[in-house]
N, C-alpha and C positions, 0 to 999 in steps of 0.2 A: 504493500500500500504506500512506501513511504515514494513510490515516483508516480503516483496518481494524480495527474493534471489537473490545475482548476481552469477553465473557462470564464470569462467574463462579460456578462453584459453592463455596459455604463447605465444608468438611471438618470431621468435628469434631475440635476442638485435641487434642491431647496436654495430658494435667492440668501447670498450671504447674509442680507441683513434681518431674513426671516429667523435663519440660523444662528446668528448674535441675539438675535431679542430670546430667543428660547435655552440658551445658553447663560446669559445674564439670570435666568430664575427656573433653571429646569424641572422643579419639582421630583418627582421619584415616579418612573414607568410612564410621565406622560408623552412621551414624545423618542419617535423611531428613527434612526439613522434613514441613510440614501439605501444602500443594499443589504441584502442579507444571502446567508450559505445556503443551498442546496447539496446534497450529497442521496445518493437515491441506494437504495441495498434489495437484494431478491434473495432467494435460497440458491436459487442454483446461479446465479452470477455474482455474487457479494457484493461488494463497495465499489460504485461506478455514477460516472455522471455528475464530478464536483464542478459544483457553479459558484459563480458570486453573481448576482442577478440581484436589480432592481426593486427595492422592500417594496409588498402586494400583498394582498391575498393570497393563498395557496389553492387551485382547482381542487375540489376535495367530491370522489364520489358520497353520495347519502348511505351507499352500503361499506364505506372505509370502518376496518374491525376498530379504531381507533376511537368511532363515535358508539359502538355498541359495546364493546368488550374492554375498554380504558386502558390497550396497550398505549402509554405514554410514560414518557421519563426528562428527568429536564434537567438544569443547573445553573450556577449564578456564577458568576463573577467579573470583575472588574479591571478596566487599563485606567490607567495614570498619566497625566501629561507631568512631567517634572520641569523645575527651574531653567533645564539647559535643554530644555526643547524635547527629550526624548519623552518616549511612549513605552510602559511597562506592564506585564499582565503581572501576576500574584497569583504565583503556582498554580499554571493552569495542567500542568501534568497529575497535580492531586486531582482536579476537577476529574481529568480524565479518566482517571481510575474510579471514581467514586460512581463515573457514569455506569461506566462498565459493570460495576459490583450490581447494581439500579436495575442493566439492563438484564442480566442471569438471572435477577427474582422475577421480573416480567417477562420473560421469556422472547426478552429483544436482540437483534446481535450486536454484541462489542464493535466497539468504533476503533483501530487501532489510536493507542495514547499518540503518536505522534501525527497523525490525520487530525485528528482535534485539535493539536498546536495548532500546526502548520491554517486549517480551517480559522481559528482563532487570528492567527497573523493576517490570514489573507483580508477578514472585515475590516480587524483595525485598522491597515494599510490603505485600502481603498476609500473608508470613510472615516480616516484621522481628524479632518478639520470640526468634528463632531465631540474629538473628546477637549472637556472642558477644563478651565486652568483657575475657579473660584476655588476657593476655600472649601474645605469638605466635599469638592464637587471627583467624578468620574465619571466614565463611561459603562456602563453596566451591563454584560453580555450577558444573553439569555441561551444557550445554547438546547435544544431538544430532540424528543426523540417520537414519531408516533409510526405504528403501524399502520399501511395506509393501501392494503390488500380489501379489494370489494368483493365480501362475502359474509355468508350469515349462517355462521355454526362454529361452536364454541372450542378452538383450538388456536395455537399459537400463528400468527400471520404469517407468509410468507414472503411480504415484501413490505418496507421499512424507510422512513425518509429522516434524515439528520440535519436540522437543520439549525442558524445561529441568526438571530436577531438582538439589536445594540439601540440600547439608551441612553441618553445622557442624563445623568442621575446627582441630587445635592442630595440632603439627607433625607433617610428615609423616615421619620420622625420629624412633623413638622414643628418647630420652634427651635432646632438644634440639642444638642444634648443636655439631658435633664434627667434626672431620677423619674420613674413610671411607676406605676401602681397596675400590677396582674392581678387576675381571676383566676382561682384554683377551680376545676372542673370536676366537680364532685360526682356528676349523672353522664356525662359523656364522655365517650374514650377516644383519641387520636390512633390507638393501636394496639394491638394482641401479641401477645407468642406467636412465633409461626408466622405472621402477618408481613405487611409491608412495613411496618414502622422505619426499618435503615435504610430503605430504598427511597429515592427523591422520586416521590412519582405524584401526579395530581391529585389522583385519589386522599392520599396522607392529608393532604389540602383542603381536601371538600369536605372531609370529616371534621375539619377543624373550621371551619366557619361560621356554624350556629353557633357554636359556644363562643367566638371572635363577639359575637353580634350581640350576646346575653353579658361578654364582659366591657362592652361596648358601651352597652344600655348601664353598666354600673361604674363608669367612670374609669374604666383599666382599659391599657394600651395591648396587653398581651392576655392570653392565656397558659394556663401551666394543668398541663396532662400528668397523671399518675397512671402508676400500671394498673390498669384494670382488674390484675387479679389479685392487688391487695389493697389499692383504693388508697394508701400512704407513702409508696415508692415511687420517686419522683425521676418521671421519665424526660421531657423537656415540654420546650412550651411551643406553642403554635407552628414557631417558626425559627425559634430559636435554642442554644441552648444556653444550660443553669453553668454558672460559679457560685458559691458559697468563699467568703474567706474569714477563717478564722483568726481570733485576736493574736494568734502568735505567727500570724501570717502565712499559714497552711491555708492552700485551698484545694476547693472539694467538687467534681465533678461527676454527677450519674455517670457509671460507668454503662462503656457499650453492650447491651441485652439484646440486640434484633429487633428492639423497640424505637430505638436511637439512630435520630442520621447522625453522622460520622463528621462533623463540623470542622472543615479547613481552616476556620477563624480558631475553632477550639484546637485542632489541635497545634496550632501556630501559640496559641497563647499559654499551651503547658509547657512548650519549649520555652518562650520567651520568659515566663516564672522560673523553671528549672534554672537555665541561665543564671540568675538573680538570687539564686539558693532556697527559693522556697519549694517547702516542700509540696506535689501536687499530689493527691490521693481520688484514683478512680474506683469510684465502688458504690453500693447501693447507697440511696441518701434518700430520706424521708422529711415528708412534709415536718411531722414532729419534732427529729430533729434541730430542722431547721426554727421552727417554733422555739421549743425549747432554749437553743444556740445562745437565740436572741435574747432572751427572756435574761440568760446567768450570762449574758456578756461574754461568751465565749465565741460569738457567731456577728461578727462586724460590717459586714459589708456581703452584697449581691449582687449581680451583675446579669444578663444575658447576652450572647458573643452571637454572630453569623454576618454572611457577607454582606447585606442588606447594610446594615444600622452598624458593623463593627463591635461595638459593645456601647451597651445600655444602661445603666444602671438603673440599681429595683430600689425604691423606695419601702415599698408597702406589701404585703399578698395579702388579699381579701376571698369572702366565700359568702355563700348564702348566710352563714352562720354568723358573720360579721369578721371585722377585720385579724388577721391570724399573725401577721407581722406586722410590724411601725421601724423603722429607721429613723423616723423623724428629721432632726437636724445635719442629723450621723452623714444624711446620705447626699450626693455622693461620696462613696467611701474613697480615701487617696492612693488605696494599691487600683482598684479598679480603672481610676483615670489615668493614674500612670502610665500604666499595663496599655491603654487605650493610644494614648501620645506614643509609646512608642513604636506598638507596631503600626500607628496611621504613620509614624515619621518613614516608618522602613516603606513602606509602600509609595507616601510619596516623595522620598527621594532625599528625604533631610535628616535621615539618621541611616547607617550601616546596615546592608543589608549583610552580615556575616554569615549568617548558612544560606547566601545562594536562592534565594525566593522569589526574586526578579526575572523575568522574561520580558529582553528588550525587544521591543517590535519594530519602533519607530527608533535609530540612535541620535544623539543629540547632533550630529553636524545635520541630518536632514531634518529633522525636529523644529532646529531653531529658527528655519525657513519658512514654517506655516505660519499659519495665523490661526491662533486657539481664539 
């Protein structure tokens, strides 16, 4: 795969100055680059037909297994314009594997990891003048996966389409970063044993939306799922995942159960503590707990991490029952912003990236020729 040709059709641009006014205040997913990827896959021919083509609509037949039987799979991440022009993704080879892992619970086929680079390079290349240079802002790739074989009977598809669409993106959290206040989901579950829980698929998503809208309706920015077969074991939240940090500076992450996606922000950020000698502990963690922590001051700060928002932090958790934690004053806590400053520095370009996280796309001598 790795000499598999892209093709390219040009789009015509959006007027620069359409594209400056949407840049100046991009908000989060409102607005779509010039092109996007195509990559088509079959059983019996695999991976063929890489495009980069004009952002559209997709022809979708009404019997595609994708609209009936929800083979789909997706992923997030992020380029960077930096100070001296260049353009950087943030481990898009984790991305790629986590695709993969996504696409064997769904019964989709593996994109080889360096097809997805390479695919990733090719968007950002063609519609760089897209990614933006404010403060907190990027470019936000969406890369997916559906099965797109018309027929109606219940077995795995045999033809598949990969494709990557690009937003320019400020935060995902509107007022910037602030302590939130989550909903503990006491009557609905994000996921099972055995289930899709570590797969990024849409489905995980839609199960998570009523209770989005119930912690909506109660003043909270997130929800936090527990494992449904014990109703205390705290699996992550909507869309993100938990830190816990304790007063001696140990923190605490739901370890991975098959319930759990596999968080590139998380696991960027138990490197980035280790580094720093704290210690990070992966293992079961309870709402209780956490309750409890708070209560004897052993339990100081909260956080939630993912590529969306980066990290968040958690002021409060509330429940039908009434509120279950308070941080009050406390929050945000000073390891969690730390933690936050430095890996946004490593991404955009003002602090060391030392293990190597960086994928340059665009390098600074052609970089500093655009216009962001």
């Amino acid at each position: 795969m790795s000499d598999l040709a892209f093709t390219r059709t040009d789009a015509t641009r959006k007027p620069q100055s359409e594209r400056d006014a949407i840049l100046a205040d991009p908000g989060f997913g409102n607005h779509f680059t010039d092109h996007m990827v195509s990559i088509a896959w079959t059983k019996d021919g695999g991976w063929h037909d890489a495009e980069v083509v004009p952002y559209g609509p997709i022809p979708m037949d009404p019997a595609s297994s994708v609209l009936h039987y929800g083979q789909e799979i997706f992923e997030g991440l992020k380029a960077y314009r930096h100070a001296d022009g260049s353009i950087v993704a943030f481990r898009p080879e984790e991305n790629a594997r986590r695709l993969n892992e996504s696409a064997r619970r769904l019964a989709l086929p593996e994109l080889p990891v360096e097809l997805f680079v390479r695919a990733v390079h090719e968007l950002v290349e063609v519609d760089a003048d897209w990614v933006p240079s404010g403060a907190d802002q990027s470019l936000y790739l969406r890369p997916f996966m559906i099965a797109d074989e018309s027929f109606l009977g219940v077995r795995a598809a045999h033809r598949a389409r990969f494709m990557i669409i690009a937003s320019p993106a400020g935060a995902y959290f509107t007022g910037g970063v602030k302590p939130v206040s989550i909903w503990l989901s006491s009557e609905l579950a994000r996921a099972g044993h055995g289930g899709t829980g570590a797969a990024k698929c849409g489905g995980n998503y839609a199960s998570s939306l009523l209770p989005t809208n119930i912690a909506a309706a109660n003043g909270c920015a997130q929800v936090l799922f527990t494992d449904s077969a014990t109703e205390d074991t705290i699996d992550e939240l909507g869309g993100m995942n938990l830190f816990l940090v304790r007063a001696d500076g140990t923190l605490i992450t739901p370890a991975l159960n098959g319930n759990i996606l596999d968080g590139i922000t998380r696991k960027s950020l138990i490197r980035l503590a280790g580094d720093r000698g704290h210690a990070v502990e992966e293992r079961a963690v309870t709402v209780s707990e956490w309750r409890d922590g708070v209560a004897d001051g052993s339990i100081v700060e909260a956080f939630a991490c993912g590529t969306a928002a980066v990290i968040t932090p958690i002021a409060r958790l509330k429940s039908e029952a009434g509120t279950i934690v308070d941080f009050g004053e406390a929050a945000p806590g000073a390891l969690t912003m730390s933690l936050r400053e430095e890996l946004t520095g490593i991404q955009f370009g003002v602090r060391e990236d030392s293990h190597g996280w960086l994928d340059v796309i665009v390098p600074a001598a052609v970089g500093a020729g655009m216009r962001a």
